[in-house]
Jmol script that loads the backbone (N, CA, C; Angstrom):
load data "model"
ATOM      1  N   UNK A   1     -87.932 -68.039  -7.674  1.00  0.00           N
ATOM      2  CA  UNK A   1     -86.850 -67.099  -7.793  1.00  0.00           C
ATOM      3  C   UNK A   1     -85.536 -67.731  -7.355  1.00  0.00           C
ATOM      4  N   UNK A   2     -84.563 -67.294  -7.900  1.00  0.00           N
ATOM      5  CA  UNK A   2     -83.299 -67.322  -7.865  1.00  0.00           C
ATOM      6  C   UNK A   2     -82.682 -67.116  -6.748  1.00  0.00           C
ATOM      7  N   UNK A   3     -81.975 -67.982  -5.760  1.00  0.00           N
ATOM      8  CA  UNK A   3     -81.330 -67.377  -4.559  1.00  0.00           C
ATOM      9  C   UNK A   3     -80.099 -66.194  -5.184  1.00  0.00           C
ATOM     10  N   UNK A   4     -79.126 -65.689  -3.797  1.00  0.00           N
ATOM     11  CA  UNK A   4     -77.990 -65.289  -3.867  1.00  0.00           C
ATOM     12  C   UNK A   4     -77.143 -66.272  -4.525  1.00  0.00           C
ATOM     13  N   UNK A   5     -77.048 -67.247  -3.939  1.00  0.00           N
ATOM     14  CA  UNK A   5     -76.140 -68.482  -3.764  1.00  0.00           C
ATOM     15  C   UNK A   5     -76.551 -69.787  -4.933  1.00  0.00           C
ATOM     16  N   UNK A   6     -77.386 -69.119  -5.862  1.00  0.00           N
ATOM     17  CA  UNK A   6     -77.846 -69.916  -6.654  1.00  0.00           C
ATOM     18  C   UNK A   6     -76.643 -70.991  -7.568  1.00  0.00           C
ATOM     19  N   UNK A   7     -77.170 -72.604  -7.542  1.00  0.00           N
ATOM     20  CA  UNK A   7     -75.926 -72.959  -8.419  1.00  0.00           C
ATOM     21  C   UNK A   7     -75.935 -71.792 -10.211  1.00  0.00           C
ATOM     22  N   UNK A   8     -76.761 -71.702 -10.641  1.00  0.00           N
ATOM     23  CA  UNK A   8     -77.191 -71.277 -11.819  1.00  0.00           C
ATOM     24  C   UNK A   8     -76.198 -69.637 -12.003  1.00  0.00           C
ATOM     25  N   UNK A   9     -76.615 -69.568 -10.768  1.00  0.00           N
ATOM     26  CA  UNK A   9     -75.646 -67.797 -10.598  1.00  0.00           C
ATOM     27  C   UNK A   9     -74.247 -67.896 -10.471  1.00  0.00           C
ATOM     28  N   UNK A  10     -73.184 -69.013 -10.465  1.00  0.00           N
ATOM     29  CA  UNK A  10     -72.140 -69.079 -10.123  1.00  0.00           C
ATOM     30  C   UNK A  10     -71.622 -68.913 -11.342  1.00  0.00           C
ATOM     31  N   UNK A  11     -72.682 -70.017 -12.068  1.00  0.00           N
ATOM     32  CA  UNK A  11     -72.252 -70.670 -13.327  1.00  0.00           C
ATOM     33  C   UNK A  11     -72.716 -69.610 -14.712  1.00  0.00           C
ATOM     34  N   UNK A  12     -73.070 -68.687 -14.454  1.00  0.00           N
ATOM     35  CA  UNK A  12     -73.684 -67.216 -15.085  1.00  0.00           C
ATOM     36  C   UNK A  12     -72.582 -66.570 -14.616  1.00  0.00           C
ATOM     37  N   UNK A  13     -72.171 -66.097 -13.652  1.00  0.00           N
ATOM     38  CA  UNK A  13     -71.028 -65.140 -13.500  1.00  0.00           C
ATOM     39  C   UNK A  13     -69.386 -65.576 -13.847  1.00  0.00           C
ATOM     40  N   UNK A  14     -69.427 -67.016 -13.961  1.00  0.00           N
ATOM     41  CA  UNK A  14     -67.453 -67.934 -14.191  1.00  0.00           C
ATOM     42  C   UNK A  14     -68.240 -67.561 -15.704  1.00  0.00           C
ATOM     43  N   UNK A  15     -69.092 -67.738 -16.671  1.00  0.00           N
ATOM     44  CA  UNK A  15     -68.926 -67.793 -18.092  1.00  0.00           C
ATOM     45  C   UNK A  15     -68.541 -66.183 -18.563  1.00  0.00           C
ATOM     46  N   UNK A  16     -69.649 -65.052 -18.082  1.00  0.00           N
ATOM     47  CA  UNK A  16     -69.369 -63.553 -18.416  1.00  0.00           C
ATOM     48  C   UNK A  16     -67.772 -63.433 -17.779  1.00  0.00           C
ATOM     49  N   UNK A  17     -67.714 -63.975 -17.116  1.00  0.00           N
ATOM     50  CA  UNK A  17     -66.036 -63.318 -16.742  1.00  0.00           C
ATOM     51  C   UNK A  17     -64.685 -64.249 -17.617  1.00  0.00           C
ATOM     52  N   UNK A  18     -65.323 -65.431 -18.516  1.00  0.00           N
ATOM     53  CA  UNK A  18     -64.357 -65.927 -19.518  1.00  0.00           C
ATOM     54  C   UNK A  18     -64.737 -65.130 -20.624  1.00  0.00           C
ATOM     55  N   UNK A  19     -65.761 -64.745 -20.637  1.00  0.00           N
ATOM     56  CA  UNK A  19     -66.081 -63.720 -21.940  1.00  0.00           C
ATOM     57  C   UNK A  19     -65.324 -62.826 -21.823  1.00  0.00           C
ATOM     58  N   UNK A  20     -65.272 -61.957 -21.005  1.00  0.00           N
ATOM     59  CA  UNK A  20     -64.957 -60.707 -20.851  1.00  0.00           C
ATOM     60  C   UNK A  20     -63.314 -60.634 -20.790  1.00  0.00           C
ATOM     61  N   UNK A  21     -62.855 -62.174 -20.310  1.00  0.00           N
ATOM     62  CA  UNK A  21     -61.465 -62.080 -20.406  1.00  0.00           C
ATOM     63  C   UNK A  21     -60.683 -62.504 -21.814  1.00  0.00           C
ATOM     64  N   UNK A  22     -61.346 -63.016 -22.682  1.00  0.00           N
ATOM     65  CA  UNK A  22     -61.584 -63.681 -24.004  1.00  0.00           C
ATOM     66  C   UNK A  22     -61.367 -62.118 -24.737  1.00  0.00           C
ATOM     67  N   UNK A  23     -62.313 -61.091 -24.550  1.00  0.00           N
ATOM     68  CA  UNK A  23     -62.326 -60.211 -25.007  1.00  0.00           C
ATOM     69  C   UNK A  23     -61.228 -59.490 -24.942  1.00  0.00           C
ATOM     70  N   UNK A  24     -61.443 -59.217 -23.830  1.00  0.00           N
ATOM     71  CA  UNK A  24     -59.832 -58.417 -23.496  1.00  0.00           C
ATOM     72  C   UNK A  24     -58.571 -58.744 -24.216  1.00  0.00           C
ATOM     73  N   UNK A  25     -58.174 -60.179 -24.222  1.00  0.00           N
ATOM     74  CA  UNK A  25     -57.271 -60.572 -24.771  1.00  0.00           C
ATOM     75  C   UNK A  25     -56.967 -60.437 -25.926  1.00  0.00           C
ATOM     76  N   UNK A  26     -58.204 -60.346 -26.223  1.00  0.00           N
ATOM     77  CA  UNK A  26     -58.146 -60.222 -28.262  1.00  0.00           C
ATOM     78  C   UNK A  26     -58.307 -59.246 -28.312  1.00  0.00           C
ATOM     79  N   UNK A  27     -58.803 -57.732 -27.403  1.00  0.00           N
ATOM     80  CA  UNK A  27     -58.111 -56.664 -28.193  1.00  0.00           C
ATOM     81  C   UNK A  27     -56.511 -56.376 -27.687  1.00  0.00           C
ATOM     82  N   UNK A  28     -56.207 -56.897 -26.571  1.00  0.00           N
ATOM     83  CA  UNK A  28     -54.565 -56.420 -26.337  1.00  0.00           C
ATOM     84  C   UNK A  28     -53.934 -56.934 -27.436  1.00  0.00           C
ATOM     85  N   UNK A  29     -53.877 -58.116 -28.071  1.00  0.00           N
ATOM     86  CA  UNK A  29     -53.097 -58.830 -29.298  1.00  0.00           C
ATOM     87  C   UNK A  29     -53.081 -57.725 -30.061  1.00  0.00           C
ATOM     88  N   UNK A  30     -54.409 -57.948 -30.353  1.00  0.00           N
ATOM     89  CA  UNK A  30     -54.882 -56.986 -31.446  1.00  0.00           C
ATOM     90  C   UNK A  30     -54.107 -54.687 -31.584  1.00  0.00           C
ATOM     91  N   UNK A  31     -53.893 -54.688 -30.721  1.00  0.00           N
ATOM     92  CA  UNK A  31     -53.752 -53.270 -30.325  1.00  0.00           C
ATOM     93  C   UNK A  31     -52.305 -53.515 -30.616  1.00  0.00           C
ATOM     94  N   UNK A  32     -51.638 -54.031 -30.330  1.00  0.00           N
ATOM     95  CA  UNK A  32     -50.324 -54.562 -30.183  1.00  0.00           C
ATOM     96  C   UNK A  32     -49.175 -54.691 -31.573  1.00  0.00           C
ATOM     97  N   UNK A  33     -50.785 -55.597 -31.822  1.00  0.00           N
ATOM     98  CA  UNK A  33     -50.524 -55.468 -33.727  1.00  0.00           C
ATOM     99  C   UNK A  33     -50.401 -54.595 -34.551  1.00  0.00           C
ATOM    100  N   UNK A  34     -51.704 -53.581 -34.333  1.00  0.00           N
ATOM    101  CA  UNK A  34     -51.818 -52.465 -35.115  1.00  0.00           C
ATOM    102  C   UNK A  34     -51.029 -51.181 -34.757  1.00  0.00           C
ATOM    103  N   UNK A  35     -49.734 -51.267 -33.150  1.00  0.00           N
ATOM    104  CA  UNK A  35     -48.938 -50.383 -32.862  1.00  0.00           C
ATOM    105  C   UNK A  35     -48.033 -50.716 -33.825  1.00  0.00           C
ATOM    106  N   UNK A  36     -47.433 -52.082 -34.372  1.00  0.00           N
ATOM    107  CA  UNK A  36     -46.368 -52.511 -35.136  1.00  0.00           C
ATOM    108  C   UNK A  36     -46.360 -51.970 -36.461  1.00  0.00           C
ATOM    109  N   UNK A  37     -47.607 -51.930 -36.846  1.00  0.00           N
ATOM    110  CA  UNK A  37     -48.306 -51.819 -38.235  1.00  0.00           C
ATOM    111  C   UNK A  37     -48.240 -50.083 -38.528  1.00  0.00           C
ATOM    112  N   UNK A  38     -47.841 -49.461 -37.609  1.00  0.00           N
ATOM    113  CA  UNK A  38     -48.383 -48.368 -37.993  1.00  0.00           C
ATOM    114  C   UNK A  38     -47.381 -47.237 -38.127  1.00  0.00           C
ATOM    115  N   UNK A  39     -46.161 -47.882 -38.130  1.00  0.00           N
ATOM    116  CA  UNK A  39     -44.702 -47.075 -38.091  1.00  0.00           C
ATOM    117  C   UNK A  39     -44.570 -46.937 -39.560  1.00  0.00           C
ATOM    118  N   UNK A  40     -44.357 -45.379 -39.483  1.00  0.00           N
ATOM    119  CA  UNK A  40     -44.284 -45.391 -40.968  1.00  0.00           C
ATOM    120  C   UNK A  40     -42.721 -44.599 -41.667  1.00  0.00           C
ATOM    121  N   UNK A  41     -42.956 -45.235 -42.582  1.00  0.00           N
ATOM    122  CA  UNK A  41     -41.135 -44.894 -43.317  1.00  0.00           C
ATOM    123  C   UNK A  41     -41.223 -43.119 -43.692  1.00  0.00           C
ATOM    124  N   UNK A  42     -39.634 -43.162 -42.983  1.00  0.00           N
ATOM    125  CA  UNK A  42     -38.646 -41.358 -43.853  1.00  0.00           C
ATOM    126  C   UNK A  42     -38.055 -41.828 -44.737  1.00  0.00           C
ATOM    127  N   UNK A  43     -38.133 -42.911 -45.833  1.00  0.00           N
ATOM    128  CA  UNK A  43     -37.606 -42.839 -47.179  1.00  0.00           C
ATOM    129  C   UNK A  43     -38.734 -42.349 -48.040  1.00  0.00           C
ATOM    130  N   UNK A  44     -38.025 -41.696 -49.131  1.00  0.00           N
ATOM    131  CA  UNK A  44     -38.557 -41.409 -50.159  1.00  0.00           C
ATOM    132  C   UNK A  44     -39.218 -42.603 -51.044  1.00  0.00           C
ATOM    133  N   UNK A  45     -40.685 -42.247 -51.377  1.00  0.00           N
ATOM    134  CA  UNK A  45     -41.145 -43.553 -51.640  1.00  0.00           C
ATOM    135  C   UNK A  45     -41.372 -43.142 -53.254  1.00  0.00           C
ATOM    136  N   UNK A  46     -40.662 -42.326 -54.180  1.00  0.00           N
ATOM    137  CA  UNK A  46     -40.145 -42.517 -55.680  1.00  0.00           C
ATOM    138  C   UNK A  46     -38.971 -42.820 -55.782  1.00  0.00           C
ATOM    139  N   UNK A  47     -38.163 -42.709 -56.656  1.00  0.00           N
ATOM    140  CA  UNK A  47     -37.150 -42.892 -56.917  1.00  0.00           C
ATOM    141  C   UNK A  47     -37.182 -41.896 -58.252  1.00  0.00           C
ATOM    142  N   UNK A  48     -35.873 -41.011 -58.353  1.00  0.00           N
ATOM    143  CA  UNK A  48     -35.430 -39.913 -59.031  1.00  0.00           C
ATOM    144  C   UNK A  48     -35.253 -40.827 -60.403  1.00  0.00           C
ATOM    145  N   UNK A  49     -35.596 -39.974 -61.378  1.00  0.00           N
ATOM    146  CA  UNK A  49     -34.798 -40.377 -62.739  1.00  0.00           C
ATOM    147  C   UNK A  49     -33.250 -40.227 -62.409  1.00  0.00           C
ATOM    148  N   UNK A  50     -32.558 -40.940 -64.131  1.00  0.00           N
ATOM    149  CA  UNK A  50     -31.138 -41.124 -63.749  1.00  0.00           C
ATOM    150  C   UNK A  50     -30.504 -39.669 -64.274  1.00  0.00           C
ATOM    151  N   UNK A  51     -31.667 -39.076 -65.020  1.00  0.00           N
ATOM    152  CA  UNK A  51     -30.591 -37.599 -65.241  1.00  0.00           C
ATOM    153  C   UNK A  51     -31.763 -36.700 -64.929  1.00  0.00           C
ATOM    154  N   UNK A  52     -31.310 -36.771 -63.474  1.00  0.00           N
ATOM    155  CA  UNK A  52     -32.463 -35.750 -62.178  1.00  0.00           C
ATOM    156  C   UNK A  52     -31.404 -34.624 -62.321  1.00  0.00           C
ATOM    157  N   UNK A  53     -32.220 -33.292 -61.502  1.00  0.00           N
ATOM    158  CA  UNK A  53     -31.360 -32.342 -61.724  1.00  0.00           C
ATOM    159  C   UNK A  53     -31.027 -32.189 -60.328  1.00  0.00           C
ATOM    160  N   UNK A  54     -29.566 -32.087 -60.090  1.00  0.00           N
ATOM    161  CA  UNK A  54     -29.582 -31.709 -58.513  1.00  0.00           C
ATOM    162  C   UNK A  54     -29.754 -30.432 -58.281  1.00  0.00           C
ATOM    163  N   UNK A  55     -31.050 -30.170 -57.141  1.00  0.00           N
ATOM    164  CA  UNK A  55     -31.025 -29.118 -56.792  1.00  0.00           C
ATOM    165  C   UNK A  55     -29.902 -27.889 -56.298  1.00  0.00           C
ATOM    166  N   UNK A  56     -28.622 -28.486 -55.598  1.00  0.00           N
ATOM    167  CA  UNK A  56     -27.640 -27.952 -54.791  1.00  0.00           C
ATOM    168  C   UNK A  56     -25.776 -27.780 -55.552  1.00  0.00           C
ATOM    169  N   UNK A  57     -26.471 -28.005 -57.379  1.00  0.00           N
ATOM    170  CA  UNK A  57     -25.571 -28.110 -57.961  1.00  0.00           C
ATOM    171  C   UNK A  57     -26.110 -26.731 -58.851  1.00  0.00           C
ATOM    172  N   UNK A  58     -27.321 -27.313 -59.900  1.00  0.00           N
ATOM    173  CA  UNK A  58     -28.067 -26.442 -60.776  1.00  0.00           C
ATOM    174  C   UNK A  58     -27.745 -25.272 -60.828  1.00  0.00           C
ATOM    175  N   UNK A  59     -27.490 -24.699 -62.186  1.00  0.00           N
ATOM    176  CA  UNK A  59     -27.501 -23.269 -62.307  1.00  0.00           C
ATOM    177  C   UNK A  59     -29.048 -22.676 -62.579  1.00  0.00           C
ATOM    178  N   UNK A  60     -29.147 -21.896 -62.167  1.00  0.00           N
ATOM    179  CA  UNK A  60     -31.150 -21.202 -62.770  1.00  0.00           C
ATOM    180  C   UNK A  60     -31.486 -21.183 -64.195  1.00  0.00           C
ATOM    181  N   UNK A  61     -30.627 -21.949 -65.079  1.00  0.00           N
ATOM    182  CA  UNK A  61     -30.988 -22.377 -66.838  1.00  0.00           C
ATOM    183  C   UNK A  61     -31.317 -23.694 -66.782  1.00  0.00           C
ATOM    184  N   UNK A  62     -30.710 -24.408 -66.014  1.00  0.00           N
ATOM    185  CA  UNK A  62     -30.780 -25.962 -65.877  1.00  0.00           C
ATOM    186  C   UNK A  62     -32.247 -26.252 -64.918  1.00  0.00           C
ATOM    187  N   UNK A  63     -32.159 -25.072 -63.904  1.00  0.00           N
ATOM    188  CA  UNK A  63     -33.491 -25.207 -63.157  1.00  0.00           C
ATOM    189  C   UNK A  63     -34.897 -25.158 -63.542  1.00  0.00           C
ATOM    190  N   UNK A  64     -34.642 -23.979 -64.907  1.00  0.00           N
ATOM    191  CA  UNK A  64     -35.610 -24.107 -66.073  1.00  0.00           C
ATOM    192  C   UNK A  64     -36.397 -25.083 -66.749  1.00  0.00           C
ATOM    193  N   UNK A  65     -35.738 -25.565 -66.687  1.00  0.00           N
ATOM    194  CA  UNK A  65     -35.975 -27.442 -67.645  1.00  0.00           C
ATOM    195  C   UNK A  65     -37.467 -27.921 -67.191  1.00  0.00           C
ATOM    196  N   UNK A  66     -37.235 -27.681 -65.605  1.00  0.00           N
ATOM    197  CA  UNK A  66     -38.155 -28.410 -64.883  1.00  0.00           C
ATOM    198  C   UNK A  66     -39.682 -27.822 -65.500  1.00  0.00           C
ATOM    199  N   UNK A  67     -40.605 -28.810 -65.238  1.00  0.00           N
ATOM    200  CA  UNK A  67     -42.188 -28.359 -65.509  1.00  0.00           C
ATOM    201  C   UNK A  67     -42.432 -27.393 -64.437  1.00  0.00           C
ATOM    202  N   UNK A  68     -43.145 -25.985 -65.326  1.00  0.00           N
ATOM    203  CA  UNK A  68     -43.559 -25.233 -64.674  1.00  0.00           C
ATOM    204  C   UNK A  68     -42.512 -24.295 -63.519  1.00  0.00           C
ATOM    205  N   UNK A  69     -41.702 -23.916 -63.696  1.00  0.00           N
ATOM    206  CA  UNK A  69     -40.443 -23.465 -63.914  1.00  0.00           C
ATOM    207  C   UNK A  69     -40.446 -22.243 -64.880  1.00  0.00           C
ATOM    208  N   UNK A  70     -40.073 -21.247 -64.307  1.00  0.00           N
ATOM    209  CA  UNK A  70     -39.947 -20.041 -65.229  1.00  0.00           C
ATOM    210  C   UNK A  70     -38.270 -19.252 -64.406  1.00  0.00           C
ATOM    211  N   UNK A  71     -38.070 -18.224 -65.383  1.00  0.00           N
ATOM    212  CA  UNK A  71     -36.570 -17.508 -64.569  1.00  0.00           C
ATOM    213  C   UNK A  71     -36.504 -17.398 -63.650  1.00  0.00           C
ATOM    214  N   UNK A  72     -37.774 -16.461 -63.026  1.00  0.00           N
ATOM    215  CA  UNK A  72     -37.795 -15.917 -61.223  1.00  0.00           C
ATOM    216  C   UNK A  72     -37.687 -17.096 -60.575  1.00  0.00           C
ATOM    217  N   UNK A  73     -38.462 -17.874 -60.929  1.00  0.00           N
ATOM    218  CA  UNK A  73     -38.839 -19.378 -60.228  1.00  0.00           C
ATOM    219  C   UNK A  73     -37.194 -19.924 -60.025  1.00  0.00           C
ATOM    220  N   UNK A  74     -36.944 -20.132 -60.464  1.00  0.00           N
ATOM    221  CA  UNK A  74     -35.574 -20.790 -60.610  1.00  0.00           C
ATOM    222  C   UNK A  74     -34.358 -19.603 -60.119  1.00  0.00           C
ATOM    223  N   UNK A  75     -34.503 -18.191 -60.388  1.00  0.00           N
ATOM    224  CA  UNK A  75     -33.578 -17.656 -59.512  1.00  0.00           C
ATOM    225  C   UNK A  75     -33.656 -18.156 -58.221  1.00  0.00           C
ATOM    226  N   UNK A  76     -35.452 -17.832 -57.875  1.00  0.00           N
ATOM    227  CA  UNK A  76     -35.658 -17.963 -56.480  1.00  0.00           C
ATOM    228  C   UNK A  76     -35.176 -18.956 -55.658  1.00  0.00           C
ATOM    229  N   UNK A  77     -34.991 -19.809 -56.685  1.00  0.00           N
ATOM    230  CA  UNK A  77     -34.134 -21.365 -56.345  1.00  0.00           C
ATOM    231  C   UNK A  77     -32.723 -21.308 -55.958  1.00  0.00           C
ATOM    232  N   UNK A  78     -32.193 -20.395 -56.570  1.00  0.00           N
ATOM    233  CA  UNK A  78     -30.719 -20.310 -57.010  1.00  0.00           C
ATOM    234  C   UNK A  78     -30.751 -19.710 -55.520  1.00  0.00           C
ATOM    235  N   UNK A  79     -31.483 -18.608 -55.159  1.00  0.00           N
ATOM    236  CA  UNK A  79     -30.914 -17.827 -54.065  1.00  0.00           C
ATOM    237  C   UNK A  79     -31.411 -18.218 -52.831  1.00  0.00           C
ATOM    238  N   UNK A  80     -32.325 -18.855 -52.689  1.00  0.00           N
ATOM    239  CA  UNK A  80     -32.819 -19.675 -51.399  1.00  0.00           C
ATOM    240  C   UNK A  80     -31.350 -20.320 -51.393  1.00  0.00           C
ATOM    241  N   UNK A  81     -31.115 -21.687 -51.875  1.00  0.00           N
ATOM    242  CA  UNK A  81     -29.814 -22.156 -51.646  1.00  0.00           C
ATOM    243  C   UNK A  81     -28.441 -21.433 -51.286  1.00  0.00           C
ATOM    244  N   UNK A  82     -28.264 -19.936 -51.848  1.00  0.00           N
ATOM    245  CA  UNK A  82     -27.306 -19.891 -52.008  1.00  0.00           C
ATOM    246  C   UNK A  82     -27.301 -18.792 -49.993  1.00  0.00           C
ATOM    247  N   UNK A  83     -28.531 -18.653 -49.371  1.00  0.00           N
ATOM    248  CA  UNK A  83     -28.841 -17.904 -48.196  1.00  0.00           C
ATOM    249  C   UNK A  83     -29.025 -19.013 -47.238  1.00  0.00           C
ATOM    250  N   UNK A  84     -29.605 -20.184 -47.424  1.00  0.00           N
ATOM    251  CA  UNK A  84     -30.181 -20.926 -46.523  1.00  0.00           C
ATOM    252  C   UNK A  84     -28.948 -22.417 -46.286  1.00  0.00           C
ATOM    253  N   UNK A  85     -28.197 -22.881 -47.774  1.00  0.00           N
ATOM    254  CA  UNK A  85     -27.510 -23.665 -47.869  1.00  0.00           C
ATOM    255  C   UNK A  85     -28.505 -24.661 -48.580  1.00  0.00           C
ATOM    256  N   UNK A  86     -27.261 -25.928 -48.608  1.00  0.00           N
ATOM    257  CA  UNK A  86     -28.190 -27.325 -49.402  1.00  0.00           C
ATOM    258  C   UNK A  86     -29.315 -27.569 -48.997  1.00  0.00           C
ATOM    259  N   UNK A  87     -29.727 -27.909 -49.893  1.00  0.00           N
ATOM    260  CA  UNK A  87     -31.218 -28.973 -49.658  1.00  0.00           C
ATOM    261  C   UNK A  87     -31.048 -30.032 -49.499  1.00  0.00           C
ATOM    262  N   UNK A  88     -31.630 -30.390 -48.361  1.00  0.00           N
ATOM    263  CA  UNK A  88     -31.130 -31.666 -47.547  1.00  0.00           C
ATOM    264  C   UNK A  88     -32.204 -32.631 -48.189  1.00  0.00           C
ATOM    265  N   UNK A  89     -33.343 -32.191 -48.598  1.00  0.00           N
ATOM    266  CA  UNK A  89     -34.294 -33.470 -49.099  1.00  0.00           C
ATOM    267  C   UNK A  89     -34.653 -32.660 -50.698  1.00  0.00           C
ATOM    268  N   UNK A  90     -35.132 -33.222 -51.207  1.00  0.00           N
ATOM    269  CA  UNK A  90     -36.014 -32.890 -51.953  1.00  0.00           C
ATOM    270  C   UNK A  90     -37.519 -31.975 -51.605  1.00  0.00           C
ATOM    271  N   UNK A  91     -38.147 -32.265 -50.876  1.00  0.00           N
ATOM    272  CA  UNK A  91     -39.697 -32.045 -50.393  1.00  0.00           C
ATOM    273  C   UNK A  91     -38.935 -30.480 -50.108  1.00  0.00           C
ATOM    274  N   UNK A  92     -37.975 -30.085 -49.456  1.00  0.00           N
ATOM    275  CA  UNK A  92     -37.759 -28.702 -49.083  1.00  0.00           C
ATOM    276  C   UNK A  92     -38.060 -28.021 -50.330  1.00  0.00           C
ATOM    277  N   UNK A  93     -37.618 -27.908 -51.898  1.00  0.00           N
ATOM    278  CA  UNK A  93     -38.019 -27.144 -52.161  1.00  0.00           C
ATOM    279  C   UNK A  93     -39.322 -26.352 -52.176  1.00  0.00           C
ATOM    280  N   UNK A  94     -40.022 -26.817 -51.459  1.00  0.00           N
ATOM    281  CA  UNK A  94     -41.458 -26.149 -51.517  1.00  0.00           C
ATOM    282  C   UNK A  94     -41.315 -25.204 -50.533  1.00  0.00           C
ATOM    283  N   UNK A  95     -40.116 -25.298 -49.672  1.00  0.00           N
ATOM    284  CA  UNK A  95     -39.773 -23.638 -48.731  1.00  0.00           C
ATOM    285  C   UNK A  95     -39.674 -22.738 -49.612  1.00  0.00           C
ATOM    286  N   UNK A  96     -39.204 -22.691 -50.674  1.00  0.00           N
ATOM    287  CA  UNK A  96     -39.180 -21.607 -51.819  1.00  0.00           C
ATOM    288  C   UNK A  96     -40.682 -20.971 -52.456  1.00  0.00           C
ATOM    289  N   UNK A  97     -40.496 -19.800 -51.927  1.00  0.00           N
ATOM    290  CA  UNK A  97     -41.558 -19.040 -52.590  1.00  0.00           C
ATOM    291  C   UNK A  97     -42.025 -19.111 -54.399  1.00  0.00           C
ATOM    292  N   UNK A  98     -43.122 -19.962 -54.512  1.00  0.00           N
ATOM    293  CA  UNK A  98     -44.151 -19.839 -55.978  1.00  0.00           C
ATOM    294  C   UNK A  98     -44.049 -21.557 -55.902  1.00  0.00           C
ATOM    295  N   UNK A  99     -43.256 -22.176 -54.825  1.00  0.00           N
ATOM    296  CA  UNK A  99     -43.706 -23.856 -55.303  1.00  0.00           C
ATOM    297  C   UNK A  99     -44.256 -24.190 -54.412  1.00  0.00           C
ATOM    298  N   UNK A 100     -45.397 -24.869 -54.926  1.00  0.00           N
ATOM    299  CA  UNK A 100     -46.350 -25.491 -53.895  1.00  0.00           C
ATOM    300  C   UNK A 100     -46.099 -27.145 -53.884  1.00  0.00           C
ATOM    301  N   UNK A 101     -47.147 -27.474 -53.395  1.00  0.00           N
ATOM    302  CA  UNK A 101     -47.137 -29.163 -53.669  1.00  0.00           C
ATOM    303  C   UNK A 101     -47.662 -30.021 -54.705  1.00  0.00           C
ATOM    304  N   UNK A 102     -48.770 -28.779 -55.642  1.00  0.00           N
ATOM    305  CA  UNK A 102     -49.158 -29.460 -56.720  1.00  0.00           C
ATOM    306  C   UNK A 102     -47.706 -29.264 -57.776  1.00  0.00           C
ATOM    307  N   UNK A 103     -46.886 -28.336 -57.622  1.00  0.00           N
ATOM    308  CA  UNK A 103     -45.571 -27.956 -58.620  1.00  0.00           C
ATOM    309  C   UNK A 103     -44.075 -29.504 -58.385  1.00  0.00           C
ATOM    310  N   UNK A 104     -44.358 -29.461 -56.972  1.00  0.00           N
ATOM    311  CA  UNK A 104     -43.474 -30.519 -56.351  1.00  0.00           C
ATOM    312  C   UNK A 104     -43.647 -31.802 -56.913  1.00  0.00           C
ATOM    313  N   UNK A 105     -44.943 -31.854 -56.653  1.00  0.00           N
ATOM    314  CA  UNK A 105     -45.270 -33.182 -57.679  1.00  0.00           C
ATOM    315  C   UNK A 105     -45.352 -33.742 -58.669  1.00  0.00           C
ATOM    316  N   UNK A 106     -45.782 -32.398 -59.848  1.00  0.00           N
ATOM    317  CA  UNK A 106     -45.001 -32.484 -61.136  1.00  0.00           C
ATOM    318  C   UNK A 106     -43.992 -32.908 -60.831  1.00  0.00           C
ATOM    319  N   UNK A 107     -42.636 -32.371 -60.671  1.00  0.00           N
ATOM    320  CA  UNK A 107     -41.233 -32.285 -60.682  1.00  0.00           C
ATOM    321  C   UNK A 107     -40.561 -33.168 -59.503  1.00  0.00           C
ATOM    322  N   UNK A 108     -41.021 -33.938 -58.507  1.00  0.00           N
ATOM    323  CA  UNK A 108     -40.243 -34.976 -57.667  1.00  0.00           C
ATOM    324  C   UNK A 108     -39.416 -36.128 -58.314  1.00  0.00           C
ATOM    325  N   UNK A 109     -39.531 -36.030 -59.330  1.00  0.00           N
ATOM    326  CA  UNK A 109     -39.115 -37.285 -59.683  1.00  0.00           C
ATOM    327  C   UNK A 109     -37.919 -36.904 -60.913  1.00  0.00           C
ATOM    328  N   UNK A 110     -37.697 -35.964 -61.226  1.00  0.00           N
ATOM    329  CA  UNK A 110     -36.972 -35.106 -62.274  1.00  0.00           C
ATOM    330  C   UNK A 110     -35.657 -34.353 -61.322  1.00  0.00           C
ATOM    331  N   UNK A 111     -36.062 -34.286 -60.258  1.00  0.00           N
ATOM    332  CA  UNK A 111     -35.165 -33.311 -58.979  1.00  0.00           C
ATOM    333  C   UNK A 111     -34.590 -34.960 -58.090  1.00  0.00           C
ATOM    334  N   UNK A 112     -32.859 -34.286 -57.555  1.00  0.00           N
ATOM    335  CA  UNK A 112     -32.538 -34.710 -56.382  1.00  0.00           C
ATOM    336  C   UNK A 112     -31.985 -33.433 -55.806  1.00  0.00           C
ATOM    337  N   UNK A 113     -31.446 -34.272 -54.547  1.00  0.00           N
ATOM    338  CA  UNK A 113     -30.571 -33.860 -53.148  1.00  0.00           C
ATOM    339  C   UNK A 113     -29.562 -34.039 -52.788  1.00  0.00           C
ATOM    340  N   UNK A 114     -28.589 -33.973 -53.474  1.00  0.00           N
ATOM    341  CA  UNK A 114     -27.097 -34.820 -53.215  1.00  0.00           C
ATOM    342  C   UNK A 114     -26.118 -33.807 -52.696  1.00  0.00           C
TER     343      UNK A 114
END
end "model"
wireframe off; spacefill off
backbone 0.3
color backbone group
């Protein structure tokens, strides 16, 4: 048997403790990395056609145009803006009652915010 003081035991406990510091190290890098990695962008990641309709201009005939778009739809447009003010992004119109996100998505790319 193995003493306390064994040479064998010194040399068993200096290797697990380069392991363990080996380890460590490579996940702090590592963690470090994937904090950098993981910031994510507030730009809009389409880009509008060149004859988009601005939301904060549009009359409710022009708002029509859009897919899936009917009168109410587009009043409702007209008068959200005209109670709440501009639309600062695009994605807001879905505060408007009857557009969801499958409607938004049709139409993101047909709509700006200016």
């Amino acid at each position: 048997m193995f003493s306390v003081k064994s040479h064998y035991f010194y040399i068993y406990r200096f290797l697990v403790n380069i392991i363990l510091l080996a380890v460590l190290s490579f996940l702090t890098v590592n963690c470090k990395q994937n904090a950098e990695k993981q910031i994510l962008s507030t730009e809009n990641q389409f880009v509008p056609a060149e004859n988009a309709i601005n939301l904060n201009t549009a009359a409710a005939r022009e708002l029509e145009k859009l897919p899936n778009i009917g009168a109410k739809t587009a009043e409702k447009i007209v008068e959200y803006r005209e109670n709440f003010g501009k639309f600062r992004r695009v994605e807001n119109i879905m505060l408007v009652e009857g557009i969801g996100d499958k409607k938004f998505r049709n139409m993101r790319h047909l709509i700006k915010a200016e």
